[in-house]
N, C-alpha and C positions, 0 to 999 in steps of 0.2 A: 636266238636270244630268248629268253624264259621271263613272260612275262605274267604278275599277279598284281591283283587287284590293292586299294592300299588298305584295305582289311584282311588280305589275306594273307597265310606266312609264308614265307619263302626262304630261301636257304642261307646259313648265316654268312657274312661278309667274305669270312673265309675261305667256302665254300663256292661261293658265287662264279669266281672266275672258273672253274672247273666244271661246274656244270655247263656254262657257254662255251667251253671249249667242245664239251662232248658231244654236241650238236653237229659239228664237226666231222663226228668218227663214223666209220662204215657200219650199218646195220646189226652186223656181227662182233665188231669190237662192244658198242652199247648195248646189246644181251649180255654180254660176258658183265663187264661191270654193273646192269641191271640184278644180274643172279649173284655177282659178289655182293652189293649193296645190301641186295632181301637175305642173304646168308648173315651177314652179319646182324641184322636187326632181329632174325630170326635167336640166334646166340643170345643176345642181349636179353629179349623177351624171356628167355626158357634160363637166364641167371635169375632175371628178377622174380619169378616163379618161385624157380626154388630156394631163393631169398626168402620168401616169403613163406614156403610151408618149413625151412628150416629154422627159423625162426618165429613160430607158433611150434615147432617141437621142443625147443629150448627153451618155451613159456612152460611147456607142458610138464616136462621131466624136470625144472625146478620149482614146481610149484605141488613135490609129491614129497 
C-alpha cells in the first residue's frame, strides 16, 4: 500500500487502485511498467519543449 503524508501528493483517485495493485507484481513486471511510465513522461516533456520553441518561432516570423 502507498502511503504519503497529508501534505504530500499522491496519485489521483483514478490512479490509486492501480498503483496498490502493482505492489503485487513480480520485480520484473514493475521495471517494465516503471520504463513505460518514465517513457511516457519523457514524451510528454520533449512535446512541451517543442511546444514552446515552436511557439516563440511563430512569435518570431510574425512579427517580421
Amino acid at each position: 500500500m502507498l502511503l504519503f503524508d497529508k501534505d504530500e501528493r499522491g496519485p489521483d483517485d483514478d490512479l490509486r487502485l492501480h498503483f496498490e495493485t502493482l505492489a503485487q507484481l513480480p520485480d520484473e513486471d514493475k521495471n517494465a511498467i516503471k520504463a513505460l511510465i518514465e517513457g511516457l513522461i519523457a514524451k510528454h516533456r520533449a512535446r512541451q519543449i517543442v511546444g514552446e520553441f515552436g511557439a516563440g518561432a511563430d512569435k518570431r516570423t510574425a512579427s517580421r
